[in-house]
C-alpha positions as CSV (number, residue, x, y, z in Angstrom):
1,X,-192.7,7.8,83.0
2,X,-196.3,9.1,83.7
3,X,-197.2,5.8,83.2
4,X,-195.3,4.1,86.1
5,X,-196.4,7.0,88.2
6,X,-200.0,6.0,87.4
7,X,-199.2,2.7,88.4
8,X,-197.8,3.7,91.5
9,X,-201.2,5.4,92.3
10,X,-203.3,2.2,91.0
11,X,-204.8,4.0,88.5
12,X,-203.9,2.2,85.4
13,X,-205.8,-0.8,84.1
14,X,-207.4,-4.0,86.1
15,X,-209.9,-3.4,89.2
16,X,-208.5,0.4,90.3
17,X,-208.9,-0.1,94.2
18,X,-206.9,-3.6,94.3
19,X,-203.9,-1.8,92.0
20,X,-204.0,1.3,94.7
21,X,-203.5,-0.7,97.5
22,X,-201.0,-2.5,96.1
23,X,-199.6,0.5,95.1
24,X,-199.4,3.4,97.0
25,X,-201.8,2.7,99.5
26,X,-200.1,-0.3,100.9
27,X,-197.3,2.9,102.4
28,X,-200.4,4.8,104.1
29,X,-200.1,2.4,107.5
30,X,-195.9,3.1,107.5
31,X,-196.4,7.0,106.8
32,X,-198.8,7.1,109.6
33,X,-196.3,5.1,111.6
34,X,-193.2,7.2,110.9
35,X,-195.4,10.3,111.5
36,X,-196.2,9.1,115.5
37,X,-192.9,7.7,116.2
38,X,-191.5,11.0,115.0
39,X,-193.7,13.0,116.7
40,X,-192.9,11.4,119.9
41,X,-189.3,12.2,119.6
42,X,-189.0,15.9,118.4
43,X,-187.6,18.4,120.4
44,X,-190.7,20.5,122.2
45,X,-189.8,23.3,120.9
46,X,-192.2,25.2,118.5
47,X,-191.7,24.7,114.8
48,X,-188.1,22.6,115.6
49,X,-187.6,19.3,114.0
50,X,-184.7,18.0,115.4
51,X,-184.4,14.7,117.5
52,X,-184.6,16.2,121.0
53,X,-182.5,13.7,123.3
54,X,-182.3,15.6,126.2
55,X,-184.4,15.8,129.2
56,X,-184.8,19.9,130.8
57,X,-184.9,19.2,134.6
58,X,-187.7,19.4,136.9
59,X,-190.3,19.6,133.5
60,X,-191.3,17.3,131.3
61,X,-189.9,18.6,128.3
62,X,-187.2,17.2,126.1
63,X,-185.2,19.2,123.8
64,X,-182.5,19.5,121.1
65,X,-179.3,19.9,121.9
66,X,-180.0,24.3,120.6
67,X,-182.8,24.7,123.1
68,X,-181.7,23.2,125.9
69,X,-181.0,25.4,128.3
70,X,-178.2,23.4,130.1
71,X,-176.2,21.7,127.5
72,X,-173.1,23.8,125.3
73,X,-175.2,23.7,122.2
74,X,-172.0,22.3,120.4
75,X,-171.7,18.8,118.9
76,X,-170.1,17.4,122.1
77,X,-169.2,18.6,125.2
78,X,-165.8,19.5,126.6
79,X,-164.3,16.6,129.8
80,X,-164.4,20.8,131.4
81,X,-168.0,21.0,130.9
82,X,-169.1,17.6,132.0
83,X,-167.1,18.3,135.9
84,X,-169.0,21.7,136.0
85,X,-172.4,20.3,135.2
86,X,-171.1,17.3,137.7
87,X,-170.0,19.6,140.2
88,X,-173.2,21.9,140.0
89,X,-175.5,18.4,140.6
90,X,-173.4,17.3,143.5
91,X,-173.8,20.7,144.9
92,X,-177.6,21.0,144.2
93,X,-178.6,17.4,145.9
94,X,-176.5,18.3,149.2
């Protein structure tokens, strides 16, 4: 066991730079990666996590479904729900 996690880390025998990066270090460009690309698309609120998918009108924020301050907050929204919000835009633009 504590061997294969030396491995892992290239620190075991043969040259120990050429066994870390094909090791562990071979993962540091696809952490980085993951990192930005996550970054990007969390909510922008502070300290959530969560995929935020939805756009907060007239800023440039985009939000989770819990801190937006439009959408129900539930999992989907009711056909009732989707008219009001319609209604409301059609009644905003005219």
């Amino acid at each position: 066991m504590i061997n294969d996690l030396l491995t892992l880390f290239g620190l075991t025998a043969g040259s120990r730079w050429n066994l870390f990066w094909g090791g562990i270090g071979s993962c540091l460009s696809e952490f980085a990666i993951l990192g930005i690309v996550w970054h990007k698309l969390n909510c922008h609120a502070r300290g959530c996590y969560r995929i935020g998918l939805h756009h907060v009108e007239g800023t440039p924020y985009i939000t989770c479904r819990k801190h937006h301050p439009v959408h129900p907050g539930s999992r989907s929204a009711t056909s009732e729900q989707i008219a009001q919000a319609h209604a409301a835009a059609i009644q905003a633009t005219s």
